[in-house]
N, C-alpha and C positions, 0 to 999 in steps of 0.2 A: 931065852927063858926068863930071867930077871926083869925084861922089858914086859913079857906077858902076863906077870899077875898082879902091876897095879891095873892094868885096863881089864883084868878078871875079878878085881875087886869091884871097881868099879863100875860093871855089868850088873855084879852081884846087887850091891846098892840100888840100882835103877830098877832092876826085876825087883827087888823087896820093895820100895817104895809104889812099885807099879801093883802089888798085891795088895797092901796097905788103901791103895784110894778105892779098885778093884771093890774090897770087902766094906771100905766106910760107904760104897755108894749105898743111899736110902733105899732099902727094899720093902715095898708096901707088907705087910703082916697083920695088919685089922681086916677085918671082916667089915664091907661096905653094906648097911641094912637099905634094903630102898623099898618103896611102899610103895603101891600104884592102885589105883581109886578100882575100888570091887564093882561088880555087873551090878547094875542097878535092879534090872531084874532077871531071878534066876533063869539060866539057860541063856540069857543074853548073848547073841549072837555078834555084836554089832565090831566088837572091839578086838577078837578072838587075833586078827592080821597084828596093830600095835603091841599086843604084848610080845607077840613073837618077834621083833623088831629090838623091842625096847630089852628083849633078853640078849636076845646076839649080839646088841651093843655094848650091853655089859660083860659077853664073854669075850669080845674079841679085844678087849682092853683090860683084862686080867692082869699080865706079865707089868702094864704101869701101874695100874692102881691098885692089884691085889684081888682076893676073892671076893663074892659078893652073896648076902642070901635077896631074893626075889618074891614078892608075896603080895597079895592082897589086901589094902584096908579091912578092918572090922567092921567098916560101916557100910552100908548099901546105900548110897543118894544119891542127887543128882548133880550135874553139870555147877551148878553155880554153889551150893552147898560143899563140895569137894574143894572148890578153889579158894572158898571162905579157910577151911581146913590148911590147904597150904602157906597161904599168908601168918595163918598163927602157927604155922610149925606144928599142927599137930595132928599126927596119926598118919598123914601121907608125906611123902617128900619129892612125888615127880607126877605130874599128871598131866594128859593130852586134852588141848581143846583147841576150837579154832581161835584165829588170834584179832585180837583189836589194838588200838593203840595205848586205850587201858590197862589190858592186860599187860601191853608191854614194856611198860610203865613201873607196872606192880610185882609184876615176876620175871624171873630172864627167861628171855626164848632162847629155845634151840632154833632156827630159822632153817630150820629141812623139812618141807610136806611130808608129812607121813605118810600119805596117798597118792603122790605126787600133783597133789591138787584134783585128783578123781573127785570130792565129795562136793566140789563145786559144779558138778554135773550132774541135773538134777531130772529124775524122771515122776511122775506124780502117780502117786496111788489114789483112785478115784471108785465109787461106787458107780457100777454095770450102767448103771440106768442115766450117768452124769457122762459118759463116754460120748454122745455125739456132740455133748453143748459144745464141747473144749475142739470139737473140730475146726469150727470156725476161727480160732483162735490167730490169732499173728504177729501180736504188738503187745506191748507191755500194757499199754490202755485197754486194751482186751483183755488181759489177766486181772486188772483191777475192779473186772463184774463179780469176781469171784471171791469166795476168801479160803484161807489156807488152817490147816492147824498145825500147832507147832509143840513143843515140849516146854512144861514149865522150865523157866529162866533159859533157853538155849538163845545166843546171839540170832541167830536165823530171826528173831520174833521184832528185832532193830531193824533187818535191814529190811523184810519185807515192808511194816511198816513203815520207812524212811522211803520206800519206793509207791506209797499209796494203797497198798493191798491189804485187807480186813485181814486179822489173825483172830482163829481162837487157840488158847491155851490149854494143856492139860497134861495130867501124869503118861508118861508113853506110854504105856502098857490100856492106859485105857481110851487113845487117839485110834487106833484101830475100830472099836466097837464106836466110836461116836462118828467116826467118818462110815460106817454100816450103816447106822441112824441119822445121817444126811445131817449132820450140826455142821459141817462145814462143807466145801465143795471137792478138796483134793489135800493130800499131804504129799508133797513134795520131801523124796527120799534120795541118798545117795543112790546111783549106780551100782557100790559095794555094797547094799545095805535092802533096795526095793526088792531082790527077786529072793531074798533069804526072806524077807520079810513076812511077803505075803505066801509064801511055802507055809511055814510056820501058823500063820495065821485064817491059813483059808478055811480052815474045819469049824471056827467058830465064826469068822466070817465069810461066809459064803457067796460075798453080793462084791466085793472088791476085788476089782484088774489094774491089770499096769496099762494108762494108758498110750494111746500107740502109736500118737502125731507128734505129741511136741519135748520139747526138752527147754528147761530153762537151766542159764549157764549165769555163776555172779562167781568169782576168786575167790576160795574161800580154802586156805590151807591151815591143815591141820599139824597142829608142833606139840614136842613136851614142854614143858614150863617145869621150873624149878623154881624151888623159894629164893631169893636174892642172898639171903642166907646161907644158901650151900653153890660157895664159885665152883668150887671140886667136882661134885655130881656135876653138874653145867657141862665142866669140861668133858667130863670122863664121856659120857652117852656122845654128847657131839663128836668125838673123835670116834667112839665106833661107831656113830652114822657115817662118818667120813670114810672109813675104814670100810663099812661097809659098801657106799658105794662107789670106790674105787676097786674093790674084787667080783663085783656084781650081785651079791646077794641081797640088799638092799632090792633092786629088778627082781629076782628069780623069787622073794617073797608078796611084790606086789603082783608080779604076773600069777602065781601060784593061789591068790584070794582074789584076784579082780580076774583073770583073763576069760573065765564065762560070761561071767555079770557085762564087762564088753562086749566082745560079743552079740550077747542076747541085746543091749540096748539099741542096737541097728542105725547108729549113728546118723548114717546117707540118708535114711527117710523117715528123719524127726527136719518138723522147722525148730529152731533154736532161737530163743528168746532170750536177748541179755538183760540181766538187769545189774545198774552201779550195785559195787558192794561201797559201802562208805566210809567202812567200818576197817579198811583194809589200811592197817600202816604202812608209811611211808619207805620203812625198813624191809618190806618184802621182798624178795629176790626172783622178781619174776622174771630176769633177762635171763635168767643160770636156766638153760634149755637142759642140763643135766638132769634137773631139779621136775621136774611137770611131765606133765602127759599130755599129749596132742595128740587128741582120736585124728584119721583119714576124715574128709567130710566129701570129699568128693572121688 
């Protein structure tokens, strides 16, 4: 017995000192505010998938970094006005776009496609009466008879340009009614994005189809970006991307907003036109076969 209570002292000690580091470990207790860029225009369809993404990330990394609240900018703009806004730190703190070497430059990327690189598969919204010219089509010299409309400031308006092809510009909400009034020849839309598109849009435009030969294909993945300013957010969303696609919901959310839009694009009998993206940095991950989506093509 005299033998057993220094080594019961001395257990004692260990258990206390092991509660002692146990209780000083850092346990997150702020409340993480994160911002993420509002619909540009109301009802906006396009973005509905990345938010749901960009939440789960931040819940499934709770227990490291603590609660979080989730919310909309006050402001309604666009693509490049939004990103002006993160640079200055103010009003958003995490926003999606596709990436350049600019951008990643300027902001830090999360390098995980949000789409799995779906939005670089491109099918074109054209007016009825434009549907047999683009039959003929087969080469990127063939596409350059044509010209495209794009959104004000969106990258798409570099690269086709950078590949020969006339662009007009304009506010998106009003690239529908101008491609109705033949200003340009086609708008080339995501997969995710053309059959919601022109749902939505057919009652005021009545004269626009998805056309039904071709597809053009350029890499073009989409990431969140955060201010170089916050390493933390950075961390935190990357690790529940990670998180998330190692348990599968990351898949079960893309399959859940793209698996019609698939689908209906009929992959096997579009011809596919590549065009270079140029624009594509050198840090992209396009060996990680985790990471992208490979339609069947035969």
């Amino acid at each position: 017995m005299p033998l057993l209570r220094p080594l019961q002292i001395f257990a004692g000690i260990c258990m206390l000192s092991f509660c002692v580091c146990v209780s000083a470990w850092p346990k997150p207790t702020s409340v993480t505010r994160v911002v993420h860029p509002a619909d540009e225009e109301k009802g906006d369809p396009r973005f509905v998938d990345v938010k749901e993404i960009l939440r789960l990330a931040l819940e499934k990394t709770v227990v490291e970094f603590g609660p979080f609240e989730l919310q909309a900018s006050s402001q309604n703009t666009n693509g490049l006005r939004y990103l002006n806004n993160l640079a200055n730190d103010s009003d958003l703190n995490v926003v999606w776009s596709s990436t350049t070497e600019e951008k990643e430059r300027n902001y830090l990327p999360i390098r995980i496609p949000l789409r799995k690189g779906l939005m670089g598969y491109r099918l074109l919204l054209v007016h009825k009466d434009k549907q047999d010219s683009l039959k003929e089509v087969r080469s990127l010299e063939d596409l350059k008879k044509f010209s495209v409309g794009q959104g004000v400031g969106w990258e798409d308006v570099k690269l086709y340009e950078a590949n020969g092809i006339a662009v007009i510009e304009a506010k998106y909400s009003n690239l529908f009614r101008m491609l109705s009034y033949k200003r340009f020849d086609f708008f080339p839309r995501g997969i995710n994005e053309i059959f919601r598109e022109l749902e939505k849009e057919s009652v005021q435009n009545p004269n626009l189809v998805v056309d039904e030969n071709l597809l053009i294909y350029y890499p073009w993945p989409y990431y969140f970006f955060v201010s170089k300013s916050n390493p933390q957010l950075h961390k935190r969303i990357e690790m529940g991307l990670r998180k998330m696609i190692k348990d599968g919901s990351f898949d079960a959310i893309f399959w859940k907003h793209n698996g019609r839009a698939i689908e209906a694009a009929n992959f096997k009998k579009r011809h596919i036109i590549y065009i270079k993206n140029h624009l594509l940095p050198r840090a992209t991950p396009l060996n990680d076969a985790t990471l992208w989506f490979r339609p069947k093509l035969n």
